[in-house]
N, C-alpha and C positions, 0 to 999 in steps of 0.2 A: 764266308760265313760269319768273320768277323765285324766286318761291314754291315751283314746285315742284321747282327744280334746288338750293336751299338746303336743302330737307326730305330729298332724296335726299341730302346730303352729311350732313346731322345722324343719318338713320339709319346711314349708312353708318360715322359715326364712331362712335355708338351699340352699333352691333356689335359694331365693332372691338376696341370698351374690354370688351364682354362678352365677346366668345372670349379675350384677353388675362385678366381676372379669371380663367373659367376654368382654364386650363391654369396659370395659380400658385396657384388652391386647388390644384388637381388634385398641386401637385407638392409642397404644403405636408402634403400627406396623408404622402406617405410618409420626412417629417422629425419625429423626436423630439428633444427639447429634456431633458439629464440633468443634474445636478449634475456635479461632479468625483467624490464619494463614489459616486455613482449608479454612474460611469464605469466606477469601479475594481470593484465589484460586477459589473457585467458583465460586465467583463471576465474575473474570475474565475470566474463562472456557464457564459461563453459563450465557449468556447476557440479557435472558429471567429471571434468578431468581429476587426474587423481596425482598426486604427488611421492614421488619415491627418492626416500635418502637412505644414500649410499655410504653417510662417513660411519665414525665410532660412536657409542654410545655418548663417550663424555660430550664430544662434539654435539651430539644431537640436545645434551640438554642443554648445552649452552643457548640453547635459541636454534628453530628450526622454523618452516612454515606451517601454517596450524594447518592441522590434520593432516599430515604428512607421515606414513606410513615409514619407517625405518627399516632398513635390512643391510647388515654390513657385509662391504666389498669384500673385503677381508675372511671374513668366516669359511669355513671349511663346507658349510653347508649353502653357501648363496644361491649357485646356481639352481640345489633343489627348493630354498626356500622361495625364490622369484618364479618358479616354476609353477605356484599354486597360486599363483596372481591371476586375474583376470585379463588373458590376453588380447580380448578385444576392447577395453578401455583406455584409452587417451593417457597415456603414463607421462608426467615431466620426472625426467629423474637428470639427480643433481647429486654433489657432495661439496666439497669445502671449493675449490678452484676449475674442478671440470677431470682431472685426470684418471681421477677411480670412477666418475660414472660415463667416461666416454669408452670404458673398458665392460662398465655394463650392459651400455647401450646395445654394445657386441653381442655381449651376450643371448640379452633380452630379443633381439635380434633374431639370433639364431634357435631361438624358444619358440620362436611363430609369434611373439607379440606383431599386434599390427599398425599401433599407431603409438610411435614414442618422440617425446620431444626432449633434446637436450640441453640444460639451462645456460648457456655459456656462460662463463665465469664464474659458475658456481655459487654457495652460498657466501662468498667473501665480496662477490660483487649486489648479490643482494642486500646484505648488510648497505654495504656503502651506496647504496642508493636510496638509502632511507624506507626500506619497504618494510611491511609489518613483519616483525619477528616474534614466535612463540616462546615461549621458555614453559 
């Protein structure tokens, strides 16, 4: 009986771990991974996509990309505030280096957003490639 109440929890964790895989392939499907250069192309290609930063306040005024829509990683409210986003719109979301918005992207993800792009490198890589910066 031991045997077989240990086999029933090994599949059961088994499972577990497979519907979990699942639903983060499932949500890595609808994450793209762009340059900064890539970014700034699309942006100019796709007049509809929209921009989402992830860092702090003070970060964003130091210089952001114009019309880029703020909502910090950090806040206790992110996940409800991303949630009233428009989740079939084209989201590039970024923060200073890529680490808080690749933790969004998860997120947004798992929110049923359908088309997210992630800046790599962040906006420290933007800077240094000379792209237009708002203040």
């Amino acid at each position: 009986m031991k045997y077989v109440t240990g086999l029933i929890r090994i599949l059961l964790v088994a499972l577990t771990l497979q519907i979990g895989a699942t639903v983060v392939a499932a949500a890595n499907e609808n994450v793209m991974h762009l340059s900064v250069q890539d970014v700034a192309d699309l942006l100019k290609r796709n007049g509809e996509a929209r921009v989402l930063d992830v860092r702090l306040g003070f970060e964003y005024d130091n210089g952001h990309i114009d019309g880029a829509e703020r909502i910090n990683y950090f806040s206790p409210y992110f996940r409800r505030d991303v949630s009233t986003l428009d989740r079939d719109a084209t989201w590039i979301v970024h923060c200073k280096s890529g680490h808080r918005s690749s933790r969004a992207i998860r997120i947004m993800a798992e929110l049923g957003f359908n088309r997210i792009v992630h800046m790599d490198g962040g906006f420290d890589a933007w800077r240094e490639a000379g792209l237009p910066v708002a203040q």
